[in-house]
N, C-alpha and C positions, 0 to 999 in steps of 0.2 A: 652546872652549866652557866655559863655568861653569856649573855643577851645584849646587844649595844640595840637601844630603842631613842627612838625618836620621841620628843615631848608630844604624849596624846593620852589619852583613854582607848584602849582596845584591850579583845583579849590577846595573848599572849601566842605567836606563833611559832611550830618549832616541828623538827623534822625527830624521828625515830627509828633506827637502825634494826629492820629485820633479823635479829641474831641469828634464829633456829634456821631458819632457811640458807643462809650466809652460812652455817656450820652443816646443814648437812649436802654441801658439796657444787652449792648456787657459785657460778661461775663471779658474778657479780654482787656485791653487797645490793641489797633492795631497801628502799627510803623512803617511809609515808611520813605524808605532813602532816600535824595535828595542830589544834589549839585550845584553848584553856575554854573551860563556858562560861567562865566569868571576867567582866574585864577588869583592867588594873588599869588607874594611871599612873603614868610616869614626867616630871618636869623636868629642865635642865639639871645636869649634875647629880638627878637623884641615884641614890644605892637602892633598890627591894631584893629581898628574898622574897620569892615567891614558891610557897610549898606546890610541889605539880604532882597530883594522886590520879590513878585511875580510876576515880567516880568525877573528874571533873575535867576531863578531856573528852574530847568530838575530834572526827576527823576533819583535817580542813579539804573539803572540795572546792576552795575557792582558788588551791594552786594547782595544776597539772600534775598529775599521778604521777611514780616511776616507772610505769608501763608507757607514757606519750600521749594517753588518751586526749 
């Protein structure tokens, strides 16, 4: 996945596609935000690979659910 980030320190924010539910017969694909728990910076220009495991994601509650809430 490619990420265009602005020059900072945060963690890493990113959306992830409910498959199962989207495959069994969900009208609509459904999208939770996540983000990383740890931060990374990033400067101008730079390239990172960032490995993203599920021991090191949180959901983000800081964007608006796909429910509206």
């Amino acid at each position: 996945m490619a990420l265009r980030v602005c020059t900072s320190c945060d963690r890493v924010h990113f959306s992830r596609l409910d498959v199962a539910r989207h495959a069994d017969g969900g009208r609509e694909p459904v999208w939770f935000a996540y983000r990383t728990t740890a931060a990374h910076e990033a400067a101008h220009g730079d390239f990172l690979v960032i490995e993203v495991r599920a021991d090191g994601i949180e959901q983000d509650f800081d964007v608006p659910g796909p429910y509206g809430h």
